[in-house]
Structures are given as structure tokens and as C-alpha cells.
C-alpha positions as CSV (number, residue, x, y, z in Angstrom):
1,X,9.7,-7.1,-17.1
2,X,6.7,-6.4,-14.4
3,X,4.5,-3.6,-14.7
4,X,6.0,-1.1,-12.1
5,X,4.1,0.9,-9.7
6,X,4.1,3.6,-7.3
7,X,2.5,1.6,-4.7
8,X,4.9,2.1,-1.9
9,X,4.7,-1.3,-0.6
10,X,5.0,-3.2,-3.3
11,X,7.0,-3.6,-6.5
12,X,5.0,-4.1,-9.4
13,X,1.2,-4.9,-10.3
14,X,-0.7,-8.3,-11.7
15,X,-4.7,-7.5,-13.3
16,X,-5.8,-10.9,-14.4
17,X,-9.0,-9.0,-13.0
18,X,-10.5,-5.4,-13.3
19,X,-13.2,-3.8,-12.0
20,X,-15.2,-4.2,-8.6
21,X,-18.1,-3.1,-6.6
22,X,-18.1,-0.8,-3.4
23,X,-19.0,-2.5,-0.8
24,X,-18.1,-0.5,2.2
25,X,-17.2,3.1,3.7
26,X,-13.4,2.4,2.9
27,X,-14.4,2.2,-0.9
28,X,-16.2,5.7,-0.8
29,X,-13.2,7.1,-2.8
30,X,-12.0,4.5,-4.5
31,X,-8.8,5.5,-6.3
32,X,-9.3,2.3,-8.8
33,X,-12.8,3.6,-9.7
34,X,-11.4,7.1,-10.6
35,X,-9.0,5.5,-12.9
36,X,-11.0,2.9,-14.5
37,X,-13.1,5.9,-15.7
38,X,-10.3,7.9,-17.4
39,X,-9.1,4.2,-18.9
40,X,-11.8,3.7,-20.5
41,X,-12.0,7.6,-21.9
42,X,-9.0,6.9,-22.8
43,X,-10.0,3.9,-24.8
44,X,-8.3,1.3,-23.0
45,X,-9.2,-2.3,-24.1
46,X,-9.4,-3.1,-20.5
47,X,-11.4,-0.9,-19.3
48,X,-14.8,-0.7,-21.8
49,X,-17.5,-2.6,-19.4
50,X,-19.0,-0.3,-17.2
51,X,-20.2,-1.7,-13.4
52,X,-24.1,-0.5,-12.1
53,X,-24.0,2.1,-10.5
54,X,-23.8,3.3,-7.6
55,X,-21.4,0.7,-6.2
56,X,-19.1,0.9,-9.6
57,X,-19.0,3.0,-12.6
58,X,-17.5,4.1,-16.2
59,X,-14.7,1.0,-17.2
60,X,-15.0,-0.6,-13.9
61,X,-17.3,-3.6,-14.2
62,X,-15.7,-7.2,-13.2
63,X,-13.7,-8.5,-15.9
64,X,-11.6,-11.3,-16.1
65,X,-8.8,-11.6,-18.1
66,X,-7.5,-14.9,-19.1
67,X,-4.8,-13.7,-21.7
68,X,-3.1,-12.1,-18.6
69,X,-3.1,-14.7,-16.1
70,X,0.1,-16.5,-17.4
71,X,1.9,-12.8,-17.2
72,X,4.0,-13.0,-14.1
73,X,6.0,-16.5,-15.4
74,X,7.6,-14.6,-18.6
75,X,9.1,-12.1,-15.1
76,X,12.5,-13.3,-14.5
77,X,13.9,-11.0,-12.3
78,X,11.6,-11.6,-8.6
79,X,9.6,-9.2,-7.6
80,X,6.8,-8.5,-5.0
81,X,3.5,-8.8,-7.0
82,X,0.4,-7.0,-5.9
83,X,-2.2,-8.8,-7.2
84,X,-5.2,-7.3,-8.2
85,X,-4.7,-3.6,-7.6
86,X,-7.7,-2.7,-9.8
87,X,-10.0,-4.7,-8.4
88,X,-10.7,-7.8,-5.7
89,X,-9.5,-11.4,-6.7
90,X,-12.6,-12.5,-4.4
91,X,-15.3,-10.9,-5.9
92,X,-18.1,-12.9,-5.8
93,X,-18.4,-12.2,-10.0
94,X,-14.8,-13.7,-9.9
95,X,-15.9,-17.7,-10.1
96,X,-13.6,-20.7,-8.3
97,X,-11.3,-21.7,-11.1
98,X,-9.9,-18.6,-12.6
99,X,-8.9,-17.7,-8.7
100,X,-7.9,-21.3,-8.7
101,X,-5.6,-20.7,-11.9
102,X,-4.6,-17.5,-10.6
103,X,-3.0,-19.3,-7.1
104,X,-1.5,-21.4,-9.9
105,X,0.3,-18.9,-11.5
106,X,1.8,-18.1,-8.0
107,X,2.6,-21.6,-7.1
108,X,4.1,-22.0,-10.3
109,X,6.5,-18.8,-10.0
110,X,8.1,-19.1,-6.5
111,X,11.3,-16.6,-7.3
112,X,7.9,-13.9,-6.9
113,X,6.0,-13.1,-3.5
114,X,2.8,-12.5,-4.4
115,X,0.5,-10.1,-1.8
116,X,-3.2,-10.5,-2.3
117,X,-6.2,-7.9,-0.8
118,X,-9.9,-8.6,-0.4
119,X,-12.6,-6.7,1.6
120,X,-14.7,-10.3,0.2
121,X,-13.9,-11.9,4.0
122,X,-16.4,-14.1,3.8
123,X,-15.4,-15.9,1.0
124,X,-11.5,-16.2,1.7
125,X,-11.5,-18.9,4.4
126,X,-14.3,-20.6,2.4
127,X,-12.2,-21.1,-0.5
128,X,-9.0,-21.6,0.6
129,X,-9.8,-24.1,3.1
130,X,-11.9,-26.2,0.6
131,X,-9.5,-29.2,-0.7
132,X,-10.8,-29.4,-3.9
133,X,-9.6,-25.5,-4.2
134,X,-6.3,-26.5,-3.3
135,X,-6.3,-29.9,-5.4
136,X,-7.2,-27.2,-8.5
137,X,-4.6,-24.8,-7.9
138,X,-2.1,-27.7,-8.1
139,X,-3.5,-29.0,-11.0
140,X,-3.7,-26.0,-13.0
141,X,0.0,-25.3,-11.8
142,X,1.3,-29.1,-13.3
143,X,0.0,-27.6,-16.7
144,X,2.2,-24.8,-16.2
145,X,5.3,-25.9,-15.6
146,X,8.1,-27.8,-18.1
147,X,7.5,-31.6,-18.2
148,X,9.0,-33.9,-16.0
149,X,9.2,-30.5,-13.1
150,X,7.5,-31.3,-9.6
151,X,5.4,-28.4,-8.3
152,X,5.2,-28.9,-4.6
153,X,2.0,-29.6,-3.1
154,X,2.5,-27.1,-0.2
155,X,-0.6,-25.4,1.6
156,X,-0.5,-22.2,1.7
157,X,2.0,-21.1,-1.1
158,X,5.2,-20.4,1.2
159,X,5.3,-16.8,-1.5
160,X,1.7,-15.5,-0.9
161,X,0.5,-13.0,1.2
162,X,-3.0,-12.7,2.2
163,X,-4.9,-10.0,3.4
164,X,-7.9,-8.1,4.1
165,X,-8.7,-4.3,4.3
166,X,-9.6,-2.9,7.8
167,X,-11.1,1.4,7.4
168,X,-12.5,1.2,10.7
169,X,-13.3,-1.3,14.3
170,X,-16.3,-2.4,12.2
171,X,-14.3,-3.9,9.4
172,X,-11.4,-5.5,11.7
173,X,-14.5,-7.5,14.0
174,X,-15.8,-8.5,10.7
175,X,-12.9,-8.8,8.4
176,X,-9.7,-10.2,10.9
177,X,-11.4,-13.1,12.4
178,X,-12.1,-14.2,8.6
179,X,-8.4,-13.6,7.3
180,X,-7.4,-15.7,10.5
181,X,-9.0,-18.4,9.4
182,X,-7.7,-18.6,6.0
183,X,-4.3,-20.4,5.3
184,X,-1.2,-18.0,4.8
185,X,2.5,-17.6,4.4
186,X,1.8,-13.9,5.9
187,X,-1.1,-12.6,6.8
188,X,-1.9,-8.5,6.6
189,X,-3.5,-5.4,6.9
190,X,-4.1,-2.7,5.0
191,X,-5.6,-0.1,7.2
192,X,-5.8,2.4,4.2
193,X,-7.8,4.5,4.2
194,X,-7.7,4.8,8.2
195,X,-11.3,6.2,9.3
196,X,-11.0,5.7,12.9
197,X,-8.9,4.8,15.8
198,X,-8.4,0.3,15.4
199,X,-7.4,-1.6,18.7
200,X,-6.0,-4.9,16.7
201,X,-4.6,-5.9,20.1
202,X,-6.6,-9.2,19.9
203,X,-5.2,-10.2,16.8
204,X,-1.9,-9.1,16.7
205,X,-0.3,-11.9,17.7
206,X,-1.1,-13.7,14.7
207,X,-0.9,-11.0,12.2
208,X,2.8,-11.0,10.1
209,X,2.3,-7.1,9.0
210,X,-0.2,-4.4,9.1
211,X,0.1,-0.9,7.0
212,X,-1.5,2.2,7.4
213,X,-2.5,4.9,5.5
214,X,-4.7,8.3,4.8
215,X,-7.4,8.9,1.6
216,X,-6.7,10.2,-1.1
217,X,-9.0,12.6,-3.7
218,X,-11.3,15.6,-4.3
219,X,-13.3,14.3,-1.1
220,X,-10.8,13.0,1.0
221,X,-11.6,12.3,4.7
222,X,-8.7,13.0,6.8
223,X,-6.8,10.4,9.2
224,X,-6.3,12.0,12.5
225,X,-2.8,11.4,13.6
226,X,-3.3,9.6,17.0
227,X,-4.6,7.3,15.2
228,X,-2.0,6.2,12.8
229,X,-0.3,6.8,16.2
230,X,-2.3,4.1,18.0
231,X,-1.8,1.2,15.5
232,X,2.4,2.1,15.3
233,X,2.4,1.3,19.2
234,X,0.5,-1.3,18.9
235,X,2.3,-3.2,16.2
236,X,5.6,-2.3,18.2
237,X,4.8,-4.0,21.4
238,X,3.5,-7.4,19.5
239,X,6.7,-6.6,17.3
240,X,4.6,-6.6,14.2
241,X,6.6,-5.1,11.5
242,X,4.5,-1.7,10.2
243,X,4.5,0.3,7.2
244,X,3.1,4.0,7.1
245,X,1.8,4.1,3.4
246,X,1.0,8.2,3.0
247,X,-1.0,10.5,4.9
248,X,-3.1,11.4,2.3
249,X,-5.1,14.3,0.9
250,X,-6.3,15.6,-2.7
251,X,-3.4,13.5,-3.9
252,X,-1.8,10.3,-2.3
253,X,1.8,12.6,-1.9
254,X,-0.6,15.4,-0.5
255,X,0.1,14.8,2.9
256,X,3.9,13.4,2.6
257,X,4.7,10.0,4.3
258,X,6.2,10.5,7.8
259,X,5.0,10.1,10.9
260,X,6.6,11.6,13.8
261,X,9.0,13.1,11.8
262,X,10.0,8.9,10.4
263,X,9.7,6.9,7.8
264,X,7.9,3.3,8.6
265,X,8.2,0.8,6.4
266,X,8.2,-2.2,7.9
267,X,8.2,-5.8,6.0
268,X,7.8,-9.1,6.5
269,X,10.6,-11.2,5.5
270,X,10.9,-12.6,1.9
């Protein structure tokens, strides 16, 4: 069975990678960070390279796992699969093929939908525009599969969802256009943690799903509420289906997750 999580928006978790590098005011308080540190206390296998600090720490340097990359086939019952919840698939420390093997993986187990996250922007339409990414993926996905099955050659993967993080107006300038420009089934936001109003009117159209939520942890910052406010609206006039995550605090269930008294949670369709 998938390793469950309590990641509201999802149903279970997929490391093939750990570890990762701040890389912008959104990571300040880095939930995976924390937790890499008490793995590796701990003495979790997974979790004994330490990153350089200051951008990583304790347990938390890029790793890449190749024993775990075939684990979502032996899932039979489907499930939404975040991928990479400890760290970024697009790292640049991540090279070509194993992200290649990893879009295998998901091409080769369509009962799953697969959500992928990267702050990485740069390197998302880069890669999966680039034929001889795709051409990879599909061959690594053959290998995969029971002799004489046929692994279709669709571009994108009609059960992966791509998307990039957005703190702040900053980020979505920088970070939407990018995501945009990269093939998708669905393409999202995660606006978590929120650190200032967003208009994402310009892109809306074109975005499939955008979620919101508030920091968590000893040093939280705190979302003010017109702005989860603002996004709602926004994503209900373009009809953009939106999921309120948390409104954070010391601990993700700190703040409780309503807004306006209501529970958003908003999904694509699967």
C-alpha cells in the first residue's frame, strides 16, 4: 500500500528524492528541513547526508534514490501521489535521466495521478519540452511494463500534475509564465505559504487549480486573511477550482482550516 500522508490535498507520498536547497523567502521555514533533521537523529537511512548550509542542513542534502523509484507500480489500489514531498524533483543536483525514469514510473502506472511541485521554474519547460526527455521517459517506461504491453506515447502524461510554488507577486511573475510553458494534464499552484496579496488574474485562465495556505513553525509569518480572501474570488470568477490548505501557525492545525466560516477544497477532475 502507498505511504499515507496528512497532506490535505493529496493521498499519499513518493521520495525517489530527498533533500533540497532554499532558494527563496517561501523556503524560510521549511517544514521538510525540520524533519530531515530529526530523520537523520533519528537514524534514518534516508536521511544521513547533510546539505551546506545555510540553504540546507542536518539529513537534508540531495539524494537520489534509485531502489525507490519502481515503488508506486507494486500500489494497486489508485491513489493521488505527491511526488517529492521532501524535496524538488527539479533540483538542478537531480540529473535528466533519473527525472526521466521517474516520469516513467508515472507513465507506466496510469490507475495513479501523480502531482509534481518545483520552485526550479527555469528548468521545467526546458526539460519537458526537450524530445529527447520525452523519447527517455518512454523508453525507460517500455522496460517497465510486461512484454508484449504498449505504453502510449502521449505528451504530457494525461495523470500528472505539474506545478510550481507562488509565496508572493515576485514568484508568480517569475514562476507562472515558466509552469505555462511546460506541458501538462493540469497545471497548479501551491500558494503555501501565502506571504502577500497575488493577483493571478493574468493567468488564470490557463491554470486547472490553485491552493492556498498559511506557514507553519516556531517562526511562522502570518497570512493575512484578505489575502487568502483575494485568491478565493479570484479563482471563483475564472471558475478555477480552489483548495484552502490550513491557516497556519506554530503547527500546520494551529490556525484550523476554514475560511469564512467554509471548507475549500477544490480539485481538478481525476
Amino acid at each position: 500500500m502507498s505511504r499515507r500522508t496528512a497532506i490535505a490535498w493529496t493521498e499519499a507520498t513518493w521520495n525517489p528524492v530527498t533533500g533540497c536547497d532554499r532558494s527563496s523567502p517561501g523556503c524560510d521555514s521549511c517544514y521538510a528541513l525540520r524533519l530531515a533533521g530529526r530523520l537523520k537523529a533519528m537514524g534514518s537511512p534516508r536521511y544521513q547526508k547533510d546539505g551546506t548550509p545555510p540553504t540546507s542542513g542536518p539529513g537534508f542534502g540531495v539524494t537520489m534514490h534509485h531502489d525507490l523509484l519502481r515503488q508506486p507500480l507494486s500500489w494497486r489500489a489508485p491513489s493521488t501521489v505527491f511526488v517529492c514531498s521532501m524535496a524538488d524533483l527539479f533540483h538542478p543536483r537531480v540529473d535528466d535521466d533519473f527525472i526521466a525514469q521517474a516520469f516513467a514510473v508515472m507513465a507506466a502506472s496510469p490507475r495513479h495521478t501523480y502531482q509534481v511541485l518545483t520552485k526550479r521554474h527555469g528548468r521545467l519547460p526546458a526539460l519537458l519540452n526537450r524530445p529527447a526527455f520525452q523519447d527517455g521517459v518512454h523508453a525507460h517506461a517500455a522496460r517497465l511494463v510486461p512484454a508484449g504491453a504498449v505504453i502510449p506515447r502521449d505528451w504530457p502524461l494525461p495523470n500528472v500534475w505539474v506545478g510550481v510554488s507562488v509565496e508572493d507577486q515576485a514568484r508568480a511573475l517569475q514562476r507562472i509564465p515558466a509552469l505555462l510553458a511546460a506541458p501538462a494534464a493540469v497545471h497548479y499552484l501551491s500558494c503555501e505559504p501565502l506571504l502577500s496579496g497575488l493577483d493571478l488574474t493574468p493567468w488564470l485562465a490557463q491554470l486547472d487549480w490553485v491552493i492556498v495556505g498559511g506557514e507553519s513553525g516556531p517562526q511562522h509569518r502570518p497570512m493575512h486573511p484578505a489575502w487568502a480572501r483575494a485568491v478565493r474570488d479570484q479563482c471563483a470568477e475564472h471558475e478555477v477550482p480552489f483548495f484552502f490548505k490550513q491557516w497556519g501557525g506554530r503547527t500546520p492545525a494551529a490556525g484550523g482550516h476554514l475560511l469564512d466560516g467554509l471548507v475549500h477544497h477544490g480539485m481538478p477532475p481525476r
